[in-house]
Backbone and ligand atoms as CSV (ligand in chain L), in Angstrom:
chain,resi,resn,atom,element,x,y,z
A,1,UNK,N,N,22.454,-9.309,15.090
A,1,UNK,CA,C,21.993,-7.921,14.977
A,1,UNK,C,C,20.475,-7.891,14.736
A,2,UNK,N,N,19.900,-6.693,15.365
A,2,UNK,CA,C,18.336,-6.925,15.097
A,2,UNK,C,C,18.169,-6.249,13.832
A,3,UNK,N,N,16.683,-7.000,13.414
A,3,UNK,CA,C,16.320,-6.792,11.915
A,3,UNK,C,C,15.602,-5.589,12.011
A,4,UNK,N,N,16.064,-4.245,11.069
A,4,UNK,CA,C,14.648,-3.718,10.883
A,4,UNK,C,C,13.784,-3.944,10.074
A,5,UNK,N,N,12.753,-3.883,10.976
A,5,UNK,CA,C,11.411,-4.406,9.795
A,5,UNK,C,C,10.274,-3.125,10.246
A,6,UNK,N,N,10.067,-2.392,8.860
A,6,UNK,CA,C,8.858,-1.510,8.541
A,6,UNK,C,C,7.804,-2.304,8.066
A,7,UNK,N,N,6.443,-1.303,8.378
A,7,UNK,CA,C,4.714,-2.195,7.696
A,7,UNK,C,C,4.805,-0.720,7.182
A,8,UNK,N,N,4.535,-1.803,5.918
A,8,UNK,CA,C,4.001,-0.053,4.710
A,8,UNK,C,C,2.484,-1.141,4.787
A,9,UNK,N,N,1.229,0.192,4.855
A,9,UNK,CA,C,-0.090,-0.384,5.535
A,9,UNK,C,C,-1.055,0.521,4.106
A,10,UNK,N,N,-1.994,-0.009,4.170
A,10,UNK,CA,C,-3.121,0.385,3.301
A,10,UNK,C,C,-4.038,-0.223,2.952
A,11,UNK,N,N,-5.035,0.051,1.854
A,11,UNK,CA,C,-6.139,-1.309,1.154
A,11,UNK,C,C,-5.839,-1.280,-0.047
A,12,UNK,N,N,-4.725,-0.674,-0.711
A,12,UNK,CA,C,-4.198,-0.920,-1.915
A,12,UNK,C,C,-5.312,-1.569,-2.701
A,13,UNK,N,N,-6.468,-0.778,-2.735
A,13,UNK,CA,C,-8.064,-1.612,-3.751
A,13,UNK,C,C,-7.399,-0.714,-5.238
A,14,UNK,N,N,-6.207,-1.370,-6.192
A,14,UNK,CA,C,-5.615,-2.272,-5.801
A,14,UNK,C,C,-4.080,-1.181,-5.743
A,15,UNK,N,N,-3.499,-2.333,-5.753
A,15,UNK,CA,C,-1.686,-1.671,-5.680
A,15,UNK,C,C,-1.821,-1.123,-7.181
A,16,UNK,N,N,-0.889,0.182,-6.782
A,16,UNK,CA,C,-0.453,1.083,-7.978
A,16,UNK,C,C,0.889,1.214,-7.754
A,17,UNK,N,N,1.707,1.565,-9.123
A,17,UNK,CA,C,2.535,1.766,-9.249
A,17,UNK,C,C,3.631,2.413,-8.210
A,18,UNK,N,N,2.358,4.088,-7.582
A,18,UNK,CA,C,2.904,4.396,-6.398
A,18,UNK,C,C,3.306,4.213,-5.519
A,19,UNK,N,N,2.628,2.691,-5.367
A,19,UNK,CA,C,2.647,1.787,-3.643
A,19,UNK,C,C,3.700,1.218,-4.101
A,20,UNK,N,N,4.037,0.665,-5.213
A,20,UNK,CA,C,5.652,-0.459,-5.595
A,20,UNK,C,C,6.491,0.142,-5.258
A,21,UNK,N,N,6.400,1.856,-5.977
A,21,UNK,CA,C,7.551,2.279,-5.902
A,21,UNK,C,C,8.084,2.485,-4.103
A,22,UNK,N,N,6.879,2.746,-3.441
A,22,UNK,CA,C,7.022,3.143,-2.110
A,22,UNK,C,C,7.966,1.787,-1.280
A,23,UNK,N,N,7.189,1.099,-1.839
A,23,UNK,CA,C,7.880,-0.442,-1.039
A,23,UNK,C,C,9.374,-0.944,-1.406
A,24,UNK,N,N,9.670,-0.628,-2.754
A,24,UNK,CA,C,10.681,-0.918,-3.161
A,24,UNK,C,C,11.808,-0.152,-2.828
A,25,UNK,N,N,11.553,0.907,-2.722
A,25,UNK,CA,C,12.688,2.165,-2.131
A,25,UNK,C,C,12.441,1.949,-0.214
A,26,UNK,N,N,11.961,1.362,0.399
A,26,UNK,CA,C,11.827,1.000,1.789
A,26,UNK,C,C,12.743,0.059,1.956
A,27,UNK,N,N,12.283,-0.998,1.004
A,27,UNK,CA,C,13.501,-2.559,1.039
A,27,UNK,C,C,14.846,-2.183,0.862
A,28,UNK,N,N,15.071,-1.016,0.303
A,28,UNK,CA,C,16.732,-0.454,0.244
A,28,UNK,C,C,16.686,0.585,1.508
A,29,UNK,N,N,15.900,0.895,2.285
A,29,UNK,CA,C,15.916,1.004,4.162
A,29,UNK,C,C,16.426,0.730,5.214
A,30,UNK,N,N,15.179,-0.714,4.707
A,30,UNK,CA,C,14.942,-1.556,5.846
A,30,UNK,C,C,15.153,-3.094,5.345
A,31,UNK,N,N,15.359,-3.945,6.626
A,31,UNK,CA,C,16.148,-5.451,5.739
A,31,UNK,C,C,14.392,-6.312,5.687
A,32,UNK,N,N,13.803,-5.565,6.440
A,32,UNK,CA,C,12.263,-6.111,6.198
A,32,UNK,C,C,11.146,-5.142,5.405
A,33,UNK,N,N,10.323,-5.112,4.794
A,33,UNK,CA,C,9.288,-4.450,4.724
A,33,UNK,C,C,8.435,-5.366,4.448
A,34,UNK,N,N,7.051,-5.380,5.123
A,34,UNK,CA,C,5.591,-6.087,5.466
A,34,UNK,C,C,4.448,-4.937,4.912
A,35,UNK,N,N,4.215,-5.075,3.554
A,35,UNK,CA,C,2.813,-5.025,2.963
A,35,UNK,C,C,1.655,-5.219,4.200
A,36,UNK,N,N,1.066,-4.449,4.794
A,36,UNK,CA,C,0.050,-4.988,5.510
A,36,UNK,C,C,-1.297,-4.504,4.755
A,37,UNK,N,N,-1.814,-5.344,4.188
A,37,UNK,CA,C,-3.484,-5.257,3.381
A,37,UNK,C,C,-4.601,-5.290,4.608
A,38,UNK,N,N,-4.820,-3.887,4.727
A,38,UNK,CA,C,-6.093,-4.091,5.248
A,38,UNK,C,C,-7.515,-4.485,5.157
A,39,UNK,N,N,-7.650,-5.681,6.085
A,39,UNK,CA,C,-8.851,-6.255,5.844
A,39,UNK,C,C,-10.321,-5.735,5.357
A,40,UNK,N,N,-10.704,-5.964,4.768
A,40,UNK,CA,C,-12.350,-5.417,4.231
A,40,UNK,C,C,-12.902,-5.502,5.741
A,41,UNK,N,N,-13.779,-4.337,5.747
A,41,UNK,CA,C,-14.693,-4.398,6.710
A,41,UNK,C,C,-15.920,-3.654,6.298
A,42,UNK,N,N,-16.444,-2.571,6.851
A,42,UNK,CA,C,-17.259,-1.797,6.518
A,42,UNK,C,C,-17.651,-1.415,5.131
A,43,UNK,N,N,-15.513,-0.853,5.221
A,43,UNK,CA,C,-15.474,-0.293,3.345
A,43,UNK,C,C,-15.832,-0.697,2.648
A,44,UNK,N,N,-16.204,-0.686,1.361
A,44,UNK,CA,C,-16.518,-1.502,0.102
A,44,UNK,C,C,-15.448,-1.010,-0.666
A,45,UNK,N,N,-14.750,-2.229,-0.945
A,45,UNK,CA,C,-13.511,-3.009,-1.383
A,45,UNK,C,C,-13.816,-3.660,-3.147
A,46,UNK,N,N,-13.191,-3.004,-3.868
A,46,UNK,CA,C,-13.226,-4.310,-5.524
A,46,UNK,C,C,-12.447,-5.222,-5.525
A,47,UNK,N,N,-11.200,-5.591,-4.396
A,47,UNK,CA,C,-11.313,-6.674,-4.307
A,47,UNK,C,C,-11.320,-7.114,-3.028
A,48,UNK,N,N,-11.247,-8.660,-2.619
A,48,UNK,CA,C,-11.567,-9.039,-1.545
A,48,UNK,C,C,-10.076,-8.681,-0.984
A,49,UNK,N,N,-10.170,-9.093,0.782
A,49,UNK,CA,C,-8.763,-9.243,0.867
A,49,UNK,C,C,-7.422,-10.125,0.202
A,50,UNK,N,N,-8.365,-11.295,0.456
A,50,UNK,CA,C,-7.749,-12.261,-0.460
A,50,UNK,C,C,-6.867,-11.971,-1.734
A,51,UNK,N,N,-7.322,-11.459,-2.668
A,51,UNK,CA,C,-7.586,-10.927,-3.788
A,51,UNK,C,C,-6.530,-9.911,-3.820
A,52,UNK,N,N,-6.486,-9.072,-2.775
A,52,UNK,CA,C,-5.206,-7.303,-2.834
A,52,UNK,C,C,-3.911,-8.514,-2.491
A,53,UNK,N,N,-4.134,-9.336,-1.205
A,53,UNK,CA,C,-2.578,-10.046,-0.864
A,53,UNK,C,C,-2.015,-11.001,-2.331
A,54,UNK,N,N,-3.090,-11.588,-2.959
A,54,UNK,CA,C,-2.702,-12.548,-4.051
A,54,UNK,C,C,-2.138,-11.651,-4.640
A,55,UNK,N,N,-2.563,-10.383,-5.053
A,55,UNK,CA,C,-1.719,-9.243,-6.472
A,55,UNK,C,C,-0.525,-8.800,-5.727
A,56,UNK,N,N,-0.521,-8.559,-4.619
A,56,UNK,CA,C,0.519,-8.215,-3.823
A,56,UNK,C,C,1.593,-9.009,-3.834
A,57,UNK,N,N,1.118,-10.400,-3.176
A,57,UNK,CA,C,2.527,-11.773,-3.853
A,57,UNK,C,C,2.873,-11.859,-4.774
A,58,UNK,N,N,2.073,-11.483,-5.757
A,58,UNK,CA,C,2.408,-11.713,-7.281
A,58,UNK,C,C,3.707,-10.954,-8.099
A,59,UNK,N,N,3.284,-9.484,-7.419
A,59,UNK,CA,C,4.042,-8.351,-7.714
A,59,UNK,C,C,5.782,-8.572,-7.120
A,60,UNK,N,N,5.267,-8.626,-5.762
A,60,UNK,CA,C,6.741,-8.436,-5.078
A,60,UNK,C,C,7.163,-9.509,-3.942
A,61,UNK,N,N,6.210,-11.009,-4.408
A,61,UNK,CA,C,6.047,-12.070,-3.737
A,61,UNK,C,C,7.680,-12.502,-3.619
A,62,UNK,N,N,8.834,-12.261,-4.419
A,62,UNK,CA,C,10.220,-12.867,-4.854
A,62,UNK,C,C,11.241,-11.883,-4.745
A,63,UNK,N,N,10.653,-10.641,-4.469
A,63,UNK,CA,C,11.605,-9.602,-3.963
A,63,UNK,C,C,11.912,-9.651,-2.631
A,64,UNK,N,N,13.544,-9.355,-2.568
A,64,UNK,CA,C,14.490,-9.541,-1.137
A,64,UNK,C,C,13.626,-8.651,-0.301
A,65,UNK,N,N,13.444,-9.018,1.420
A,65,UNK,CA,C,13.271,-8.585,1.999
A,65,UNK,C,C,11.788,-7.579,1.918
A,66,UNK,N,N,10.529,-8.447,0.680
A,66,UNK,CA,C,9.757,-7.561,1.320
A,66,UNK,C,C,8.634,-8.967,1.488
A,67,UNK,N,N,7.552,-8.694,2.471
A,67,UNK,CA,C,7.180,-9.975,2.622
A,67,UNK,C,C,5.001,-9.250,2.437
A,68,UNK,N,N,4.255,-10.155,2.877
A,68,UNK,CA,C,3.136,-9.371,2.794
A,68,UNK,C,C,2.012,-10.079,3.680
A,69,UNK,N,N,0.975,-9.376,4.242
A,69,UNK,CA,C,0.648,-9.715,5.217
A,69,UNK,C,C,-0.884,-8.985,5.187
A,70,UNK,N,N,-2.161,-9.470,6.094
A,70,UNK,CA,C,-3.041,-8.897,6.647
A,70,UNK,C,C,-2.720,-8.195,7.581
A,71,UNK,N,N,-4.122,-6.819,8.410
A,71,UNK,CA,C,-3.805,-6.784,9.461
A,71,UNK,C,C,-5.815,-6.357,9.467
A,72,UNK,N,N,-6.116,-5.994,10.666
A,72,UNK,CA,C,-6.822,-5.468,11.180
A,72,UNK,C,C,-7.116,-4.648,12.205
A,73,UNK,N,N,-7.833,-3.691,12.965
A,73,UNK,CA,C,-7.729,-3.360,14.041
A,73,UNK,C,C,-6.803,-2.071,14.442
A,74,UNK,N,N,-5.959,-1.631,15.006
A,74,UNK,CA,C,-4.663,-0.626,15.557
A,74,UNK,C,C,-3.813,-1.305,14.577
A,75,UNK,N,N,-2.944,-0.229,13.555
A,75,UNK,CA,C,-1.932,-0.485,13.103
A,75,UNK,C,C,-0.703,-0.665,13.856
A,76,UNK,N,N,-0.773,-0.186,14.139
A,76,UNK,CA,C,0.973,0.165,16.210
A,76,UNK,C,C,0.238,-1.005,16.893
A,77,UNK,N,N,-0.867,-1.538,17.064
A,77,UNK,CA,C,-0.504,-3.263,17.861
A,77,UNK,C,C,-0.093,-4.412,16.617
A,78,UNK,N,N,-0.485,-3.947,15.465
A,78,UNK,CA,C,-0.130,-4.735,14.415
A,78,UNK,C,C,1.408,-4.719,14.317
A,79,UNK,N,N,1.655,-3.436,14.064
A,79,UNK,CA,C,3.454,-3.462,14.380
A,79,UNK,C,C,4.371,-3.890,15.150
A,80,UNK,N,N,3.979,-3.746,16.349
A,80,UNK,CA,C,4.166,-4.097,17.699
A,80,UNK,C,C,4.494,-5.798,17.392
A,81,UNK,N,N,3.298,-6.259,17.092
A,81,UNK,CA,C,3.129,-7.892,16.987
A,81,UNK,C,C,4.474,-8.212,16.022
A,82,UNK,N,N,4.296,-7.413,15.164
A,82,UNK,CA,C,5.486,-7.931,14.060
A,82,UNK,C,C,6.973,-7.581,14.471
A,83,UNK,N,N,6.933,-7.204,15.773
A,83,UNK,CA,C,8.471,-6.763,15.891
A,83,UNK,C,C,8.719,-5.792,14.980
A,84,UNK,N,N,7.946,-4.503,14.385
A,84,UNK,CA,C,8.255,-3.549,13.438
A,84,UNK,C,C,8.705,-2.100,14.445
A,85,UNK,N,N,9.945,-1.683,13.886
A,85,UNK,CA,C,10.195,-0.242,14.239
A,85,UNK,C,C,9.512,0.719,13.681
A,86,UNK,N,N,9.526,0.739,12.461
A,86,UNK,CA,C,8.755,1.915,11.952
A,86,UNK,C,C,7.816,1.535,11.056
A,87,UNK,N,N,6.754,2.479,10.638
A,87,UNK,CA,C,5.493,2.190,10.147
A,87,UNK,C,C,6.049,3.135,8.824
A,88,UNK,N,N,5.841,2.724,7.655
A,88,UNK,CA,C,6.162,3.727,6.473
A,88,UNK,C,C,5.227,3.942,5.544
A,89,UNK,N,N,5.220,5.159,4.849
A,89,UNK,CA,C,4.287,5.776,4.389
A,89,UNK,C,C,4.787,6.897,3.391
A,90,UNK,N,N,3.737,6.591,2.151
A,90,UNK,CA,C,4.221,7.430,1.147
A,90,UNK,C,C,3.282,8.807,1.395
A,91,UNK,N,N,4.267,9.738,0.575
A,91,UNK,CA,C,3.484,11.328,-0.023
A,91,UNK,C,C,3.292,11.744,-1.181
A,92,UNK,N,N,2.057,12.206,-1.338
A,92,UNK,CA,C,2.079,12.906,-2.904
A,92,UNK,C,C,2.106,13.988,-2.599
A,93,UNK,N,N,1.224,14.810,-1.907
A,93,UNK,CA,C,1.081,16.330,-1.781
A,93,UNK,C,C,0.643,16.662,-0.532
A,94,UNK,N,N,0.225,17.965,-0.566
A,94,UNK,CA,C,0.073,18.503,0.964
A,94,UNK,C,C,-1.382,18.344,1.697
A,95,UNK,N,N,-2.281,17.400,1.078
A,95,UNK,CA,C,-3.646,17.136,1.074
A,95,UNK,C,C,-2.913,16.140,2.402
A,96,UNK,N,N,-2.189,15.126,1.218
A,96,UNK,CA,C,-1.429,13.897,1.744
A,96,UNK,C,C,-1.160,14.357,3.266
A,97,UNK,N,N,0.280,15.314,3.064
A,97,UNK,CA,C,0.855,15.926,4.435
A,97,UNK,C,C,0.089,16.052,5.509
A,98,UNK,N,N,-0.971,16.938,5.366
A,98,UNK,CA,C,-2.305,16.912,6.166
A,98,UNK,C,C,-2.931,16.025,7.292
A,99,UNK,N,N,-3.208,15.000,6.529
A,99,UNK,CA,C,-4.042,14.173,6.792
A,99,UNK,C,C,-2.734,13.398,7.686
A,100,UNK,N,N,-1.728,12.586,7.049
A,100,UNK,CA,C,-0.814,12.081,7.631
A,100,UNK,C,C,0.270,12.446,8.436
A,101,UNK,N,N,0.362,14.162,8.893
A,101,UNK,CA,C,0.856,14.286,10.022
A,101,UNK,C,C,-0.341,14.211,11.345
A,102,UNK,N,N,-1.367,14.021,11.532
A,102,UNK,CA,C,-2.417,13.788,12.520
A,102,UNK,C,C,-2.085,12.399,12.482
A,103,UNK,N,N,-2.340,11.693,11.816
A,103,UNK,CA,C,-2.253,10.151,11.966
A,103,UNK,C,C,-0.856,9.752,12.751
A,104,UNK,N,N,0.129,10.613,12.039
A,104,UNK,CA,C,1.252,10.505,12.660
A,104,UNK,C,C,1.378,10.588,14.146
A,105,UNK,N,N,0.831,11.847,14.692
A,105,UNK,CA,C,0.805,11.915,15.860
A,105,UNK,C,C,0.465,11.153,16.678
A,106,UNK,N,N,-1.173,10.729,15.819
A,106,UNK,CA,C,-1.946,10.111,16.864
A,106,UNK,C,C,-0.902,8.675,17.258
A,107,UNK,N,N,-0.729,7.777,15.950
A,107,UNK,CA,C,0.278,6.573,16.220
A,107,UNK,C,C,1.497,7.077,17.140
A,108,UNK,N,N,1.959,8.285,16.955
A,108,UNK,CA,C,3.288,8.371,17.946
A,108,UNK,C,C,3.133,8.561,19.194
A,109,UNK,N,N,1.220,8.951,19.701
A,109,UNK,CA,C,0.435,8.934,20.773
A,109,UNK,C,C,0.571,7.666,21.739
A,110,UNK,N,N,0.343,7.315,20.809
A,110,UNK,CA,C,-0.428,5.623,21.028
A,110,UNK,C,C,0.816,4.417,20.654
A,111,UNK,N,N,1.855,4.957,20.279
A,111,UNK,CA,C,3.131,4.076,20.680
A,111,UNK,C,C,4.364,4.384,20.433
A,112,UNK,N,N,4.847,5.476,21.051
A,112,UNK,CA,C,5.850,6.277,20.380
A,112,UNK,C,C,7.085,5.611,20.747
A,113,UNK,N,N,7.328,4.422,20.502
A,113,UNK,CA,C,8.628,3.134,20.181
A,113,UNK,C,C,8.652,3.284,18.559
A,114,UNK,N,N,7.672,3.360,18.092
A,114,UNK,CA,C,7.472,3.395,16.496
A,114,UNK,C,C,7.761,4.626,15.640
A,115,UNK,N,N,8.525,4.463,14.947
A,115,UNK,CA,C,8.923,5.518,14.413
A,115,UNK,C,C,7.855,5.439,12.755
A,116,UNK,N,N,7.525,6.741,12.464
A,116,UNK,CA,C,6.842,7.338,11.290
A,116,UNK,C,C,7.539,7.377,10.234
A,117,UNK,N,N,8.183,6.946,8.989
A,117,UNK,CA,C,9.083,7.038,8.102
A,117,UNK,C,C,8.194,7.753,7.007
A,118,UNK,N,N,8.419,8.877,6.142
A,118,UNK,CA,C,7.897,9.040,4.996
A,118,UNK,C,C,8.738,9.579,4.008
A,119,UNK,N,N,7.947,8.402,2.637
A,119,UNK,CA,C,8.680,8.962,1.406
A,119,UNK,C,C,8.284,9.746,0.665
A,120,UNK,N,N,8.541,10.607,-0.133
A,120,UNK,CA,C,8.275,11.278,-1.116
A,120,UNK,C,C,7.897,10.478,-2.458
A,121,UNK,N,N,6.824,10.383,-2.984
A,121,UNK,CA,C,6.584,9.597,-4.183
A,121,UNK,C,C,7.220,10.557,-5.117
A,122,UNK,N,N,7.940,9.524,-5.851
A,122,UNK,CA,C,8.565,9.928,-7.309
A,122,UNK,C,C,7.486,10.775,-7.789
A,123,UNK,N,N,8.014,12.198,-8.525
A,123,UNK,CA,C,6.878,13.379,-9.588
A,123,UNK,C,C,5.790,12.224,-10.336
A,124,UNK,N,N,6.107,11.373,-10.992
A,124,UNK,CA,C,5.418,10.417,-11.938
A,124,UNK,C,C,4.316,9.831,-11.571
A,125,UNK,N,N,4.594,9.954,-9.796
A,125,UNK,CA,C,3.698,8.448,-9.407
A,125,UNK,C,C,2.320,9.393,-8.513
A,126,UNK,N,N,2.699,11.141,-8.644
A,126,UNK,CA,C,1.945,12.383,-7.635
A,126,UNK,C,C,0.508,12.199,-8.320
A,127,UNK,N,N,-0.036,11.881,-8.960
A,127,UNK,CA,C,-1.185,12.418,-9.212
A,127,UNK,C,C,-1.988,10.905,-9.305
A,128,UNK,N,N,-1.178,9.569,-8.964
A,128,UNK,CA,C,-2.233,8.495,-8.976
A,128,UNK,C,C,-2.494,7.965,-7.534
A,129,UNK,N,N,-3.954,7.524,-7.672
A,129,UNK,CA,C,-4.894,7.142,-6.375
A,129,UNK,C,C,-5.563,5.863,-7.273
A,130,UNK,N,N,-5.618,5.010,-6.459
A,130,UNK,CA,C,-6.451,3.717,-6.445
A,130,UNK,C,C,-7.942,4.526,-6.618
A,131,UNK,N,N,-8.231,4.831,-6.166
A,131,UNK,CA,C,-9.996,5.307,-6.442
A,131,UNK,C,C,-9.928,6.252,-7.696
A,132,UNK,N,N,-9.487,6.725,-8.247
A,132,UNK,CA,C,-9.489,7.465,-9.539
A,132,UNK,C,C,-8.803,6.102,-10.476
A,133,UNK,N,N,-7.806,5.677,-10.563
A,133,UNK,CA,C,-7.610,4.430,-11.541
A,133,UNK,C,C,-8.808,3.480,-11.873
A,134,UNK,N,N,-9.663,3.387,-10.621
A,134,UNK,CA,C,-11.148,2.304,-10.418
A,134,UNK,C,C,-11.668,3.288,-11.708
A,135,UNK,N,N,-11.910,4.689,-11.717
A,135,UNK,CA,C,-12.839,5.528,-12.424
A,135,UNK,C,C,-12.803,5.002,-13.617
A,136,UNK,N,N,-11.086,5.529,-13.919
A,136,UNK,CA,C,-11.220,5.601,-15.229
A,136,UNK,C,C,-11.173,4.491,-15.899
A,137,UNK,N,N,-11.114,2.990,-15.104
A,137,UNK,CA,C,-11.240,1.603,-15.953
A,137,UNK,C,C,-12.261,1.566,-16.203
A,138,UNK,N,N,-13.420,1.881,-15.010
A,138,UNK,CA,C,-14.984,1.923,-15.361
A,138,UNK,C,C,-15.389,2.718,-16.627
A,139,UNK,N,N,-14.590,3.817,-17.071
A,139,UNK,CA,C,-14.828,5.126,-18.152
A,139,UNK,C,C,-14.157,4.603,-19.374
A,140,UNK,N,N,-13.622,3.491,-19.216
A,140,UNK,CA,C,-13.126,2.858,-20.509
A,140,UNK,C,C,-11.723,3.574,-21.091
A,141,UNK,N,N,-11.088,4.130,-19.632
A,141,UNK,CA,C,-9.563,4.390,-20.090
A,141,UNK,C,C,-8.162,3.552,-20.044
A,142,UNK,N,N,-7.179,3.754,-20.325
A,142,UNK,CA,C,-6.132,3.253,-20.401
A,142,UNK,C,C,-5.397,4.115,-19.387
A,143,UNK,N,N,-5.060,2.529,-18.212
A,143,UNK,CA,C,-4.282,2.922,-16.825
A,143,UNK,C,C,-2.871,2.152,-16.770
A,144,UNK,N,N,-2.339,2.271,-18.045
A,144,UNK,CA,C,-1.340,1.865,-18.365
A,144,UNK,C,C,0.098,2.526,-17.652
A,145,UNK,N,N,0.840,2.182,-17.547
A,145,UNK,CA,C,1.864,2.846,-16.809
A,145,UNK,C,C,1.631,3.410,-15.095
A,146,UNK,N,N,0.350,3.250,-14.728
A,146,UNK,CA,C,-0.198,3.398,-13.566
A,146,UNK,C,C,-0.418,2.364,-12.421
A,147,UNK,N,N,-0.656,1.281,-13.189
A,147,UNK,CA,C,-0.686,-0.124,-12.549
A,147,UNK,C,C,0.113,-0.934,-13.370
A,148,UNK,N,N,0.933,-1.672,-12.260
A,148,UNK,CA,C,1.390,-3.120,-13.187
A,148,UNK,C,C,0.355,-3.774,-14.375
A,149,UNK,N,N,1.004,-4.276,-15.109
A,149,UNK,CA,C,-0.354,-4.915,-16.544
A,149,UNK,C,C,-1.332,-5.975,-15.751
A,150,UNK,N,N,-0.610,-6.241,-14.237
A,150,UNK,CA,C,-1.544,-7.967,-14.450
A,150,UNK,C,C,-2.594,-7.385,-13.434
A,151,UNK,N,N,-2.354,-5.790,-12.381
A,151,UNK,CA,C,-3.622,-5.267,-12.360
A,151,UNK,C,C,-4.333,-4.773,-12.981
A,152,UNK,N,N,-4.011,-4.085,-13.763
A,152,UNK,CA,C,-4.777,-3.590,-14.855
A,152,UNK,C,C,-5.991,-4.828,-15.593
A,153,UNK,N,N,-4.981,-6.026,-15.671
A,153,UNK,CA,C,-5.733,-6.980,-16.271
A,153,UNK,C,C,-7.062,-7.162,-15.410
A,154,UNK,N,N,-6.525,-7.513,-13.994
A,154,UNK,CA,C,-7.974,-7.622,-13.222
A,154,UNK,C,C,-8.865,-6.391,-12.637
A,155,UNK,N,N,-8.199,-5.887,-12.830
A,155,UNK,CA,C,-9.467,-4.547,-12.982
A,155,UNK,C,C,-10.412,-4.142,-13.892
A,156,UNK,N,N,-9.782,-4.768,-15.010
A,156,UNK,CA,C,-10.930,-4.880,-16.359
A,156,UNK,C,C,-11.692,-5.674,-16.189
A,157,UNK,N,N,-11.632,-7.061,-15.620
A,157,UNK,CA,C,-12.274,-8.219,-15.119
A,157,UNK,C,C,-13.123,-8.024,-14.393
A,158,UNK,N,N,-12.890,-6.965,-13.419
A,158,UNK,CA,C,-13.598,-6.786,-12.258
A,158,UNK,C,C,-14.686,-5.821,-12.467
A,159,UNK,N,N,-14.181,-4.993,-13.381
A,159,UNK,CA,C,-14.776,-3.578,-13.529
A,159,UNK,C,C,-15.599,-3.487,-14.724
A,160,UNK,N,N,-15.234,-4.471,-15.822
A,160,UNK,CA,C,-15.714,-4.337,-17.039
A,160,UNK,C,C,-16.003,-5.468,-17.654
A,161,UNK,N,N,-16.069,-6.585,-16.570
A,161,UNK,CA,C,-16.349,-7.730,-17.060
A,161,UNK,C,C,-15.654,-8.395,-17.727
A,162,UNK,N,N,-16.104,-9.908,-19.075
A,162,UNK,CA,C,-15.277,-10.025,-19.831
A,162,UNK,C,C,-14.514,-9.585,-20.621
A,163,UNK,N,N,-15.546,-8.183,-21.315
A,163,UNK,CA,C,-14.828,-7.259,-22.441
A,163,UNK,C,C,-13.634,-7.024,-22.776
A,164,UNK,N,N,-13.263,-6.585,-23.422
A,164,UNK,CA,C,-11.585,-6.382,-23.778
A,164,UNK,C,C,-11.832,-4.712,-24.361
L,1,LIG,P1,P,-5.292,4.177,2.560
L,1,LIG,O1,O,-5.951,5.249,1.746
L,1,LIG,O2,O,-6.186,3.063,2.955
L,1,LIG,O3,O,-4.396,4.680,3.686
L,1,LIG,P2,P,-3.742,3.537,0.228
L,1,LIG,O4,O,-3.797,2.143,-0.242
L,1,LIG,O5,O,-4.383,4.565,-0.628
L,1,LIG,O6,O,-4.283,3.444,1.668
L,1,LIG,O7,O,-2.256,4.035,0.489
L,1,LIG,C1,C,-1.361,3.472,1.400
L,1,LIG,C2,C,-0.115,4.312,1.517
L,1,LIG,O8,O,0.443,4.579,0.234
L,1,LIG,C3,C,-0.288,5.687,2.124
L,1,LIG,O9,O,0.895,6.019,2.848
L,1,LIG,C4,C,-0.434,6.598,0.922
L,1,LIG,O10,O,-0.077,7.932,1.201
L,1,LIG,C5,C,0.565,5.960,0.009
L,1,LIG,N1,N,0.310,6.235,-1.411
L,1,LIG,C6,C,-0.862,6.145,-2.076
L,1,LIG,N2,N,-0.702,6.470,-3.376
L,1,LIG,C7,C,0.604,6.777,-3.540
L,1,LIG,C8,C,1.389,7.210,-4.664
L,1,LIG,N3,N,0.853,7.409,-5.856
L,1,LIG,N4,N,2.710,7.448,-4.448
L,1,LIG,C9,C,3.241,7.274,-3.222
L,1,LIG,N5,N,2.559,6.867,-2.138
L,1,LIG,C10,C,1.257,6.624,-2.284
């Protein structure tokens, strides 16, 4: 029987809670899900690529059926390559909706074999973004319950140096 396998895609600078939960409720989906970390390019990234896939293995390196990966370039030839049916993708709100029914299209443009899956992020997980968590480590807050502890850990590292 063929496998399905989804790419939940992003730069996770770094993975939040939101993105686990997204991936983890996919793996009860799909018998695959592929983390695809998008490569640094232009963006300016806190961590390297290197660096998002290592926290990424770390996290959900031993969990069934989800595996993790680079990509670069067209996400739908990235999929394509991986033998992926659908591309999955979380929501918080209608900013979210917005933006990701165009994207939607455009990918269902540009390879409509691929199906668009989206989840609804758990109420808990609606109001966190990787670029506001960066803020408030820099502002000397507690992003506890927002990120796993062992990002959190390196975001202090990264963001605040040795300090504690
Ligand atoms: P990018 O902004 O580069 O697309 P992100 O790393 O911010 O990537 O997010 C990747 C995916 O995760 C997107 O589908 C995004 O909507 C989703 N996502 C981001 N934050 C959350 C969250 N708190 N809850 C659920 N899904 C989220």
């Amino acid at each position: 029987m063929r496998r399905r396998r989804a790419i939940y895609a992003g730069s996770f600078d770094p993975p939040t809670e939101g993105h686990l939960n997204i991936v983890r409720r996919g793996a009860k989906i799909f018998d695959e899900v592929i983390v695809a970390v998008a490569e640094s390019t232009s963006k300016k990234y806190v961590f390297t690529t290197a660096e998002r896939v290592a926290l990424w293995k770390k996290l959900v390196g031993k969990e069934r059926g989800v595996k993790v990966a680079t990509f670069s370039g067209l996400l739908v030839n990235f999929a394509q390559r991986q033998g992926a049916t659908a591309i999955l993708r979380g929501l918080r709100n209608l900013t979210d909706f917005d933006y990701e029914s165009t994207m939607a299209g455009m990918n269902r443009a540009l390879s409509p074999q691929i199906e668009i899956v989206f989840l609804l992020t758990e109420p808990q997980y609606a109001h966190l973004s990787s670029s506001l968590i960066k803020e408030i480590v820099v502002l000397g807050g507690s992003v506890k319950g927002m990120v796993p502890p062992l990002v959190e850990r390196e975001l202090r590292k990264k963001l605040v140096g040795s300090r504690k």
